[in-house]
C-alpha positions in Angstrom: 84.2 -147.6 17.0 85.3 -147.1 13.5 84.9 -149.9 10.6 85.7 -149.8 7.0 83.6 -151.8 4.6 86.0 -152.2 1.4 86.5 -154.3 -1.8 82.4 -153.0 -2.5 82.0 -154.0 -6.6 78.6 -151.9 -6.5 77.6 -149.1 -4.0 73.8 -148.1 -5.3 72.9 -144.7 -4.5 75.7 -143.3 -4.2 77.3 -140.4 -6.2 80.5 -139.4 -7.1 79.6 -135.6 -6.9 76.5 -134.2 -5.4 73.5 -134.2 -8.8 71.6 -131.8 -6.6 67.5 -132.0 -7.1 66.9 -134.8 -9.5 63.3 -133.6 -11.2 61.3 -136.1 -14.0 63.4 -138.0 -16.2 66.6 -138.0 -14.0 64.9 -139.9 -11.2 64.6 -142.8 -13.6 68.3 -143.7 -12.6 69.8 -144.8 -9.4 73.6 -143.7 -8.8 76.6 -146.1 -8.5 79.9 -146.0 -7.2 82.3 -148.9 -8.6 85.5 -150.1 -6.6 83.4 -148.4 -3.1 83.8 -148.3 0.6 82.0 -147.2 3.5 83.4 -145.8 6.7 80.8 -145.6 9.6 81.4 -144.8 13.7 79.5 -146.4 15.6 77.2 -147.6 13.4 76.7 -144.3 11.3 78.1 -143.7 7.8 80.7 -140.7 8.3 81.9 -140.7 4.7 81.7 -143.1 1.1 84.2 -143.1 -1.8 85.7 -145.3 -4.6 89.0 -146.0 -5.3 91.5 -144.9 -2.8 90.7 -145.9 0.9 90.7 -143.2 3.3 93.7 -143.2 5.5 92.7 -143.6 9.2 93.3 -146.3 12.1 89.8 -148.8 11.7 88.5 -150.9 14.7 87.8 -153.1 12.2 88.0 -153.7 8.6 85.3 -155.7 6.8 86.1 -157.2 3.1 83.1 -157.0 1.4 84.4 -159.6 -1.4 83.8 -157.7 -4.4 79.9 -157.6 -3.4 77.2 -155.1 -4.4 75.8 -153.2 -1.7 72.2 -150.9 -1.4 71.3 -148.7 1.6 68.4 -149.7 3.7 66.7 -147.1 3.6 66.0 -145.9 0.3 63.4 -142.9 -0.1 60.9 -143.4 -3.2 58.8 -140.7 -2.2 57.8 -138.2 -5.3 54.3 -136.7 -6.6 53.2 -137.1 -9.4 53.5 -133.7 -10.7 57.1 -134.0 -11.1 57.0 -136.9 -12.8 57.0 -134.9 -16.5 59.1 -131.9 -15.5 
């Protein structure tokens, strides 16, 4: 089952192009899509994106009312070491 979460003022996390490894200073910031959506399939995220909605056929469609969103699951895990590189 396919839905598409639109109408997302916020998506945390999220990047508009891949930064690659984020090392010291650069994992200070958290990335942010504006204008967002999320389409999952059965109940796993298959692909995010601003702007333009994806062209598909959706089970079901889910306006998000211009509302900010942040994943569950958000991995803080670093050493210490690389906090200065």
């Amino acid at each position: 089952m396919k839905k598409l979460f639109f109408n997302i003022s916020k998506l945390y996390g999220a990047y508009d192009e891949n930064p690659g490894v984020l090392k010291g200073k650069e994992m200070q910031s958290c990335g942010q899509l504006t204008n967002a959506w999320i389409l999952t399939e059965n109940g796993v995220v298959k692909a995010i994106g601003q702007d333009e909605l994806p062209i598909d056929t959706y089970v079901e469609t889910i306006d998000m009312e211009n509302g900010e969103v942040m994943p569950g699951f958000v991995d803080s895990h670093t050493h210490a070491v690389f906090a200065q590189s």
